[in-house]
Residue, then its C-alpha position, 0 to 999 in steps of 0.5 A: x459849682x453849677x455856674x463853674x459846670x454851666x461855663x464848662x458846658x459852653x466851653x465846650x460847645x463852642x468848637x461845635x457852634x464854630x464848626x457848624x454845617x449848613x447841608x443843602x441836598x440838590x436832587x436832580x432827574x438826570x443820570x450820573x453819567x450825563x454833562x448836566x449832572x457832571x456840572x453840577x457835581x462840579x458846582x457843588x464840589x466848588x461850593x464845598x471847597x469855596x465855603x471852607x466847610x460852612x455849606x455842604x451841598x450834595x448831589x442826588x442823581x437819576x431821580x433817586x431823591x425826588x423824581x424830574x417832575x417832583x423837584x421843582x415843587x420839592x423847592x418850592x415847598x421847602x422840602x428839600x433846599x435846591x435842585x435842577x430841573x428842565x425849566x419848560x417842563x413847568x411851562x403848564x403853570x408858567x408859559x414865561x418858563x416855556x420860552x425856551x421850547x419853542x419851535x424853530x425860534x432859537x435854533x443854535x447856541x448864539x440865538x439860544x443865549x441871546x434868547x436866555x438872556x432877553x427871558x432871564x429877569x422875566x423868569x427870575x422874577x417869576x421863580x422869586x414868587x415862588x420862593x426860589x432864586x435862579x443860580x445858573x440856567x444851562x442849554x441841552x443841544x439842540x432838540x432832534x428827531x429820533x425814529x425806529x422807522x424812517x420818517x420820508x413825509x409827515x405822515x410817516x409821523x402822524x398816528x406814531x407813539x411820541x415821546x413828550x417831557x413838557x407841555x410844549x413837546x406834547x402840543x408838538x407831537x398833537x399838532x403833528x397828528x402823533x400820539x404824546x406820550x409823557x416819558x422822561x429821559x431816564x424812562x426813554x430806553x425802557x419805553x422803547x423796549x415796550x413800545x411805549x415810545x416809536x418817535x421823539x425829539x431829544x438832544x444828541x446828548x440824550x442819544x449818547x448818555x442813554x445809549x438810545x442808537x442801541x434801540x434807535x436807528x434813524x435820527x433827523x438832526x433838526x435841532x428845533x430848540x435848546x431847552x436849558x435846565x436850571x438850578x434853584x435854591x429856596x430863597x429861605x435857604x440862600x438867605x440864611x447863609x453868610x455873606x462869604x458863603x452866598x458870594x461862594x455859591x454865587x461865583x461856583x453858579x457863575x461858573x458852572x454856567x459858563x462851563x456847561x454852556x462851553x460843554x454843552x456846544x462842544x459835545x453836541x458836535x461830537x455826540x452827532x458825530x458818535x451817533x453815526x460811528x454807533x450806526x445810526x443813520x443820520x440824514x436831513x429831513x426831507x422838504x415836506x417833512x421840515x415845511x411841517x415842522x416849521x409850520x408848527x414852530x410858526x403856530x405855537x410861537x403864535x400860541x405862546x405869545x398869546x397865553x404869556x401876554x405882555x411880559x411875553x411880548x417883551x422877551x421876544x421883542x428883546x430877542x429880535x432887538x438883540 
C-alpha cells in the first residue's frame, strides 16, 4: 500500500515538474513611458512567447524594485536575476564602462556604434567578472544642453547647479567651473521645481518623455555623447536555463538591440523637433561657448585614457581604425 501511494504522489507530481517556471524580475530605473522601457517590455514579452512558458521575465519600471543606482549591484549579488542600467553610471568602478560618455568622442549614431562595437569585448569581459552577461546594449540620443536661462558664454554656465547621473557627467559640469548635482532622470522635474537643478545635459528623449520643456526653456542641441543602457542577466541566472530557452533570450537580446538602436535615431529627429512645437527655444551654441565644451571633451578624453590604461588604449584605437 505505501509503495501504491509513493508512485501516485509521483504521478502526480509529474505535470508540476513538467510545467515548471523560471521567473527573472528585470527591474530598471526609467519610466514606463520612455523608448527604453518600451523595449525592454517588448524583450521580455518575446522571451515569454519564445520560451513557450519555461522563462517568465517581468519587468519593474520607474525604480519601483530597485532604484537606477541599485541595480547593477542588485545583479551582481544575486539578488534579483536581470536588469537594465546606463552603463557609465558604473564608470567609478570601472572607467572601461565609461567610454560611452566621453565628450565630443562619438557624436552621431554611425561613430556611436562603431565605438560600441570596438568597447564591446572589453566590456563584456569586465561584467563576466563580475558574474553578469551583457544581452543587448541600447544608445540614448545624443546628450544636449538643457537651461532655464540663456547660455550666450561660458560663463553663463560657470557657478549654475548642474545635473550629473555619472561620474563623467559631474567632471564635466566641475571642469565647466558648475556645481554638480546627482539626480536622476526620474527625480530632474521635481529638482527643477526646487531649484535643485538650473542646467543639465540629457538627450531629446528625456526632454519629451518627462515632460521637462514644461519647466525648461532653452535647449542647445550639442549632442556631445550617446550613452547606451545595457541589460544584464547573472550568469547563474542564465546558465541555469536549457538550451532552447538560452538561444530564445539570446535571439529576443539580439532583436531588442537592433529595434531600440532603429528607434532611438529615428525618435531623437522628432523629439528635437517636438521640443520646439512645445515652445522650447532651440538654437546652436555660440563660438565661445562650444570652443569650451570641445575643451573639455579634449581633457577628459586625455583623462580616461589615463585611468582605463592599456585595454583603454585598444577601444580607442580600434574606434579610430574602424
Amino acid at each position: 500500500m505505501m509503495n501504491t501511494l509513493i508512485r501516485a504522489l509521483v504521478v502526480a507530481a509529474a505535470p508540476l515538474v513538467a510545467t515548471a517556471q523560471t521567473a527573472w524580475d528585470l527591474p530598471t530605473g526609467y519610466a514606463v513611458n520612455t523608448f527604453h522601457v518600451q523595449n525592454l517590455q517588448q524583450f521580455a514579452d518575446d522571451v515569454n512567447k519564445a520560451s513557450a512558458g519555461k522563462l517568465k521575465v517581468t519587468l519593474h519600471p520607474g525604480g519601483s524594485l530597485y532604484k537606477a543606482n541599485e541595480i547593477k549591484r542588485a545583479v551582481q549579488s544575486g539578488q534579483v536575476p536581470a536588469g537594465e542600467m546606463i552603463l557609465s553610471g558604473s564608470a567609478n568602478e570601472n572607467p572601461l564602462f565609461g567610454v560611452d560618455s566621453i565628450p565630443f568622442l562619438a557624436t552621431s549614431y554611425a561613430d556611436a556604434k562603431r565605438l560600441y562595437l570596438a568597447s564591446k569585448p572589453v566590456q563584456e569581459k569586465a561584467l563576466l567578472a563580475q558574474g553578469m552577461k551583457a544581452l543587448y546594449s541600447v544608445p540614448w540620443p545624443g546628450q544636449s544642453l538643457y537651461s532655464l536661462k540663456p547660455i550666450n558664454s561660458p560663463g553663463d554656465l560657470a557657478g549654475s547647479k548642474m545635473r550629473a547621473y555619472n561620474p563623467a557627467t559631474s567632471r564635466i559640469a566641475q571642469l565647466l567651473k558648475a556645481q554638480p548635482v546627482t539626480i536622476q532622470l526620474a527625480e530632474l522635474p521635481q529638482a527643477l521645481a526646487t531649484g535643485a537643478v538650473q542646467t543639465f545635459l540629457t538627450s531629446s528623449a528625456g526632454g519629451i518623455e518627462s515632460k521637462l520643456y514644461e519647466q525648461v526653456k532653452y535647449f542647445y542641441p550639442v549632442n556631445a555623447w550617446l550613452p547606451r543602457n545595457v541589460t544584464v542577466v547573472s550568469q547563474k541566472a542564465f546558465d541555469a536555463l536549457d538550451p532552447a530557452t538560452k538561444e530564445a533570450v539570446l535571439k529576443a537580446a539580439a532583436a531588442a538591440e537592433e529595434r531600440g538602436w532603429a528607434l532611438s535615431e529615428r525618435l531623437d529627429g522628432e523629439y528635437v523637433r517636438d521640443l520646439g512645437v512645445k515652445g522650447m527655444s532651440i538654437s546652436p551654441v555660440s563660438a565661445a561657448v562650444k570652443k569650451e565644451l570641445e575643451a573639455v571633451g579634449a581633457t577628459m578624453t586625455a583623462e580616461w585614457l589615463k585611468s582605463a590604461g592599456p585595454e583603454g588604449k585598444l577601444i580607442l584605437d580600434a574606434y579610430m581604425k574602424q
